[in-house]
N, C-alpha and C positions, 0 to 999 in steps of 0.2 A: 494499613496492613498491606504488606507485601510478599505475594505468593512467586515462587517459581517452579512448575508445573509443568513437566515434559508427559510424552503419552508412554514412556519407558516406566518402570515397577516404582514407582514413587510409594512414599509413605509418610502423612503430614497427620501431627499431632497436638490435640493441645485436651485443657482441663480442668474445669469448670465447676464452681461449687451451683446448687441444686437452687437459684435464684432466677425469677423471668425475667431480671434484670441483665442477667446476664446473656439472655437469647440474642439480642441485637448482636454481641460480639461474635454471636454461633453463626449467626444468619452472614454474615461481612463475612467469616472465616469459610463458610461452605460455598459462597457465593465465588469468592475471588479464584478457590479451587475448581471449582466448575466451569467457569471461565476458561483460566489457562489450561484444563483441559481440550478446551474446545467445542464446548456444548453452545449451542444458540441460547438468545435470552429466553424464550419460553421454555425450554430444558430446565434452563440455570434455576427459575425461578420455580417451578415444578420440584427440584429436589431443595431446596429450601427451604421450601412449602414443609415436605414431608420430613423433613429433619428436623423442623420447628415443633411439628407434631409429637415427633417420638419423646423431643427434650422435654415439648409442656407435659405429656402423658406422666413422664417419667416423676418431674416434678410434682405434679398436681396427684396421680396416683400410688406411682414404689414410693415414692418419700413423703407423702401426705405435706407439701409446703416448709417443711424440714429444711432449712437452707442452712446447713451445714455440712450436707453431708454432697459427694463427687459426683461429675459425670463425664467418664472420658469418652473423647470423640474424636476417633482416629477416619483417614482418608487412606485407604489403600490402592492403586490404579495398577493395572498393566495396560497392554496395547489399544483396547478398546472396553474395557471394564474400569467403572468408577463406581468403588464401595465404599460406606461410610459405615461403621461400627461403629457404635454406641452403647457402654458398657456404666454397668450402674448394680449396685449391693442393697436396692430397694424391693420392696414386696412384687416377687413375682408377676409375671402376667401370662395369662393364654390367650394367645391371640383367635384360639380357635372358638373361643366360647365369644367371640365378638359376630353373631350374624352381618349378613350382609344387606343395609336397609332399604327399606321401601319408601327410594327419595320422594314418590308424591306423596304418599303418607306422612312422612319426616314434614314436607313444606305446608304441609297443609296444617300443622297442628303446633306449628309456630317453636317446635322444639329449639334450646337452644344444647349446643353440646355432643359428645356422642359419634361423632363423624372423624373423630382422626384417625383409625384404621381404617374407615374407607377410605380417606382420602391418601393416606400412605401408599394403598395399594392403587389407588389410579394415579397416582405421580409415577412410582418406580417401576423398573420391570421385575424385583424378586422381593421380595420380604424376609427374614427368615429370624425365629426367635430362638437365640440357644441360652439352654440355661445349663449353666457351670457349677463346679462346688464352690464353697465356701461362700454362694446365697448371690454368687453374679449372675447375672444374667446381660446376654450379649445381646442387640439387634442390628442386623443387618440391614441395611438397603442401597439396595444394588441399582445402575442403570448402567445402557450399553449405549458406546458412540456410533449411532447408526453410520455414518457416512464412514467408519475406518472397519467397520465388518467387512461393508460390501467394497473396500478396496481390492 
């Protein structure tokens, strides 16, 4: 896959049936973006990370393993903002009814599962869940190119 990726108002698209077989493609596609944005490899792999989470969530919870049905995942940038949107017609979610956990408690009791809202929110800098009509629901996550802020 071949990205081209300026720090000017880009918009990279693609779309995805509801399969974990198909994350590897997501992971290469947000990776190569994050890239020629200019994010270092711990950035790159950070949002990855969390974009891998939103797709299994989406799979494994709005569409209960359901692999027929879409998940689109658009890359929106301007000067120093790099958002990825991920929109899906799967059962709702609140992110707000997800506490915030008690990682010794979590390790100690061998849980497995459970952690991809946390870990979403310590990859990215914004999160944000919107729910639309006709049963979509958007999510956002956002990070910011430290080094083209503070130019």
């Amino acid at each position: 896959m071949s990205l081209s990726l300026s720090t000017k108002a880009t918009t990279l698209h693609v779309k995805i049936h509801s399969q974990t077989e198909k994350l590897e493609f997501v992971r290469t596609f947000i990776s190569e973006a994050a890239q020629q944005f200019g994010f270092d490899e711990d950035s790159v792999q950070n949002i990855v990370l969390a974009v891998d989470e939103a797709c299994t969530n989406i799979i494994k919870h709005s569409y209960e393993y359901a692999s027929n049905k879409d998940i689109d995942i658009r890359i929106m940038t301007d000067d120093h903002r790099f958002e990825i949107i991920i929109t899906h017609q799967g059962k709702p979610f609140d992110p707000k009814s997800v506490e915030i956990p008690d990682m010794p408690a979590y390790l100690a009791s061998y849980r497995k599962g459970g952690l991809g809202m946390y870990i979403m929110r310590a990859m990215m800098d914004e999160i944000e869940y919107k729910k639309l009509p006709n049963n979509i629901t958007e999510v956002h996550l956002i990070k910011y190119l430290r080094n083209k802020i503070s130019r």
